[in-house]
N, C-alpha and C positions, 0 to 999 in steps of 0.2 A: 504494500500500500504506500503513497505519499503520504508523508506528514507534513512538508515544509514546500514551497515553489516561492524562489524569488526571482523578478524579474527588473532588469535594466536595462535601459534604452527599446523594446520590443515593441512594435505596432506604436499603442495611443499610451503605451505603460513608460514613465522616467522610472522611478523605482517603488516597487510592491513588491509585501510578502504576504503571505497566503498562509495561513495555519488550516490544514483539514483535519478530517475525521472518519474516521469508518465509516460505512453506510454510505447515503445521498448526499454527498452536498451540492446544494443548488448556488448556480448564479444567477441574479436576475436584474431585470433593468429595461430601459427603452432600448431600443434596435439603434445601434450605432457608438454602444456606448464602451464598447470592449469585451463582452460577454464572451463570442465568440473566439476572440482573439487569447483568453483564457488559455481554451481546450489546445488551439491550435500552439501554443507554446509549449505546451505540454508533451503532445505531438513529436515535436519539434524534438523535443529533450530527448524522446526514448527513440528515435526512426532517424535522427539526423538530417530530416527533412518536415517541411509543411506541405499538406495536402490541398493547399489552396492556390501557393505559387510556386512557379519555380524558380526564381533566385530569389537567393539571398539576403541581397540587397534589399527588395523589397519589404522586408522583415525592419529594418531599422525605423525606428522612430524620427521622424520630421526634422533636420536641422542637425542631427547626430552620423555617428559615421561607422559605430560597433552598435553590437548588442550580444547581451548574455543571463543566459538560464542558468538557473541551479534548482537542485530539487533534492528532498532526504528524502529516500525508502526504505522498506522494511520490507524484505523479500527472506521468505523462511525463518523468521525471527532473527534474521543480518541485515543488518544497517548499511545502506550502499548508498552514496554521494554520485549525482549525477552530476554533469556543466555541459554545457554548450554553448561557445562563442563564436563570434563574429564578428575578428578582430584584424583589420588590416587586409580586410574582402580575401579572407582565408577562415573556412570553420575551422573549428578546434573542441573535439571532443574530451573530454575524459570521464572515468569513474575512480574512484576514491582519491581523485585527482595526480591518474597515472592517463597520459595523453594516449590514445588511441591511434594507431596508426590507420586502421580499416577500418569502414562501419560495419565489416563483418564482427571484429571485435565487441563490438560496439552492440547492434542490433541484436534486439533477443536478451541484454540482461533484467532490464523491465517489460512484461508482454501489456498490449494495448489495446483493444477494440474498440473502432472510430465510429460512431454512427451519426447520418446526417442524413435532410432530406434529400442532399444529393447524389446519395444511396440509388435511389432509383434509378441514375444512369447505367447501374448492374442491372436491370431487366430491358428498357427502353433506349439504353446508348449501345454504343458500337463492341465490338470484342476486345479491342483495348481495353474496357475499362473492366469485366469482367477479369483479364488475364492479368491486369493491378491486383485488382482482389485476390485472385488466386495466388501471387508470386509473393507478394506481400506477407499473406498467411503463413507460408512457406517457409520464408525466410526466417520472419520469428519464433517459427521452430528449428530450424533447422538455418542457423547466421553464415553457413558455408555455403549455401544457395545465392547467394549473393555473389558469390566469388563466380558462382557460374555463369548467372544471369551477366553478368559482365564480362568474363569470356566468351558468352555467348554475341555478345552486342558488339567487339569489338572486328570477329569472327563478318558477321556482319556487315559491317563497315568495310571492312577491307575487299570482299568479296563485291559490295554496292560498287569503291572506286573500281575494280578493275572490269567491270561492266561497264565503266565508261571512258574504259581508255581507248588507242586506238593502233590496241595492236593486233596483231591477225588473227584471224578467225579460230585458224589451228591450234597456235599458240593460248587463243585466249581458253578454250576448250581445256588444253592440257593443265592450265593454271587452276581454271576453275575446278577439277576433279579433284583438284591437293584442297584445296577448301571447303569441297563438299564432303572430302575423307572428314576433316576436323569438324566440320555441320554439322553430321551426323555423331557424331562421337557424343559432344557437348549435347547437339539438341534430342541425340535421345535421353537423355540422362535428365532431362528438363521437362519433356515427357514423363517419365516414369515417375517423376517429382508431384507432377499437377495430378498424373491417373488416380497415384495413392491417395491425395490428400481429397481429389472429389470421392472418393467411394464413402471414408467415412462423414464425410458433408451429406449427402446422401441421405446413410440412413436417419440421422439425427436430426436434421431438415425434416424431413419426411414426417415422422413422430408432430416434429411441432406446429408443422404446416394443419396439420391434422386436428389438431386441437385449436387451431384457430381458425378452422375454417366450422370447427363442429361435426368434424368428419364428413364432409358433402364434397371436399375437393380433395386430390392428391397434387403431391409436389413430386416433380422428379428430378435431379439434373445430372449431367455426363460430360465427361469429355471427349470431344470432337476434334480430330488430330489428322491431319490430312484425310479427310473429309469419313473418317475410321474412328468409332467409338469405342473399340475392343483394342486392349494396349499392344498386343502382339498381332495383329491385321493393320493401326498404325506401324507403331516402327519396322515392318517388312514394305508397306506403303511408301514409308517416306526413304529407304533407300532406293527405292524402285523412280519414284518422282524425283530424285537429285539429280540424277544421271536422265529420264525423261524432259526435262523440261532446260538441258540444259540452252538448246538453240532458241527458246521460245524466251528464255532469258538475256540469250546476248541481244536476237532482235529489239525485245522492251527495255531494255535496261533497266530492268528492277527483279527483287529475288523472288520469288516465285514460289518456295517451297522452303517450310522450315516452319519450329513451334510457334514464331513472331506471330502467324497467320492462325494459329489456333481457338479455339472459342470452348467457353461454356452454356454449355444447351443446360437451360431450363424452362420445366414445363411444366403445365399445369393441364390434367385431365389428358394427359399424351400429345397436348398443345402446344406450339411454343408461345413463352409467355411475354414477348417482347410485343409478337403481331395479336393476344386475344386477352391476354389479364388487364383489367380493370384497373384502377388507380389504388382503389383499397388494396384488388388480390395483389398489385405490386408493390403495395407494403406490406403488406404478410407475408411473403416472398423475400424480401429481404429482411422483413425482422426475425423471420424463422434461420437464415443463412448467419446472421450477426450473432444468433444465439446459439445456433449449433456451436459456432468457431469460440464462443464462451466455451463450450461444454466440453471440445477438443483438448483446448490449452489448461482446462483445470485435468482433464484425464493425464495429461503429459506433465503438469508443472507440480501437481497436487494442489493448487490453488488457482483461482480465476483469475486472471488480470485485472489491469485496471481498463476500466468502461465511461468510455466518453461520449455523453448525447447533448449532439448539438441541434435545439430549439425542434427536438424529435416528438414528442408530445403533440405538437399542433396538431400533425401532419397523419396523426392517430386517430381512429374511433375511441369511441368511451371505451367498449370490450378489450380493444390492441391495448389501450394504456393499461387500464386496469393488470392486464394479464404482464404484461412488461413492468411494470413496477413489483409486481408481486412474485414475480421470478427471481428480480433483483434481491428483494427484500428475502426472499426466502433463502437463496443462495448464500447471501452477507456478501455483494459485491461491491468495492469498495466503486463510485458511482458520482464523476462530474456531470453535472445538468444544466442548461442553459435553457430561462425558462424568461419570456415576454414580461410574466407576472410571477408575484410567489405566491399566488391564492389557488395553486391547481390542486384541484380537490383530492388527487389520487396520490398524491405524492406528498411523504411523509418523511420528511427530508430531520436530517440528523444534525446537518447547520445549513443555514442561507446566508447567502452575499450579496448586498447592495452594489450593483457595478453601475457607475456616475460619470461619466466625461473623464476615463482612464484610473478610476481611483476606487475603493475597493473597502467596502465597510463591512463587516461581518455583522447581525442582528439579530443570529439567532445560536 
């Protein structure tokens, strides 16, 4: 759990500190007032990154030129010191204030679960964002996944430039078969990564979908891996397609085949749920997928992580919140909330926080 978050120079934050508590604590406030900006440093502290932008930079407060996190946790009754700076447009991580060379180092020593309305671009957006979801997950079990996803992307990259180079055709053939030796090596390994970790999303999904639909709907989902949902009919697939598709790739000059292009099929009622669920069923849908990934990481860690909802409640029926606070509550997940108001009736929050134009009252 956190105990402590202080922040300097972040967003609309000069300097705050934060004392939490077990259970819910809620933030609340008018929209614009930092609430959000909360979770997302938090974020920030355990992932190395924000899920709102991508640099850096952006992160600093107004007129300043660094900024930096710190946080005290209590993971298995040990006290672990987080930081994360950004200082001299260079991040700089550490824990018990020993600097990190990698974020594989790094990622995975506090696990996190981010929920937001913008969640729903996991049913309704593109396979990018689902394969976020996926790799993400992954990682924070498993921090050497990162090493690959980055092998993999550099893999990539190299193979993209010589697709547009201009050198012979023959030559370019030959080159590109030592890259797709190394494609295949990495990218199945990245496969087998995503197979495992949907099967048990799966069943656990499934269970809760269930109970929030009142047993009238099922959930399913799968991975889809050159255009192969069975793990061993993909990776015979995708060496089959490296070597197939090499001339259709010099012609395009772009890559063609590899996990980059994979997707997670979910569905509802043998449907896919992007072209026929509802607005409610694709909140259920992913609050059932947020909550499995709770139930994964206490199976593995022996404890939940910490659970961040950002301004999630609105976006709920009366039923969804009720049964999502009461999972919470029953589980004992240590639980930031970002909430409009602090009058919502379902939520019986263990402290509340006034958030005011960057500044940070505790009231309760």
């Amino acid at each position: 759990m956190i105990n402590k978050l202080r922040l300097e120079n972040f967003r609309n934050y000069e300097k705050e500190l934060i004392l939490l508590t077990t259970g819910i604590n809620v933030f609340f406030g008018l929209n614009g007032q930092g609430k959000t900006n909360v979770l997302e440093a938090i974020y920030y502290l355990l992932t190395g990154k924000s899920y709102r932008v991508q640099r850096d930079q952006e992160l600093i407060r107004w007129g300043q030129t660094n900024f930096h996190i710190y946080g005290e946790f209590n993971v298995a009754q040990r006290p672990i010191f987080l930081e994360s700076h950004y200082l001299n447009k260079r991040k700089i991580i550490k824990i018990n204030q020993v600097a990190c060379r990698k974020l594989s180092d790094y990622v995975g020593t506090i696990n996190v679960v981010y929920f937001s309305p913008d969640d729903l671009f996991m049913i309704k957006g593109g396979p990018s964002e689902r394969r976020r979801f996926l790799d993400f997950h992954i990682a924070q079990r498993r921090p050497s996944y990162i090493g690959l996803i980055n092998t993999y992307n550099k893999i990539i990259h190299q193979k993209a430039a010589l697709l547009k180079t201009n050198v012979s055709v023959s030559l370019k053939i030959e080159q590109l078969r030592l890259w797709n030796e190394q494609l295949f090596i990495i990218g199945k390994k990245i496969i087998m990564n995503r197979s495992e970790i949907i099967n048990r999303l799966n069943n656990i999904s499934y269970n809760i979908y269930e109970m929030l639909s009142n047993q009238k709907e099922k959930m399913n989902i799968g991975y889809v891996s050159m255009g192969q949902e069975e793990l061993e009919k993909s990776i015979s697939k995708f060496s089959e397609l490296l070597e197939d598709k090499i001339m259709s790739e010099i012609d395009r000059q772009i890559i063609l085949v590899g996990p980059h292009r994979d997707d997670l099929r979910i569905s509802l009622d043998n449907k896919l749920a992007r072209n026929y669920a509802s607005q409610g069923q694709q909140r259920s849908l992913v609050l059932s997928l947020k909550l499995a990934e709770l139930e994964i990481m206490k199976e593995e860690k022996g404890e939940y992580p910490l659970l961040l909802l950002d301004d999630v409640l609105s976006e709920l029926d009366s039923f969804r919140r009720e049964y999502l606070v009461e999972f919470i509550n029953l589980s004992s997940i240590q639980t930031l909330m970002t909430l409009s108001s602090a009058d919502e009736p379902q939520v019986k929050a263990n402290s509340k926080f006034k958030v005011h134009q960057g500044q940070i009252r505790r009231v309760y």
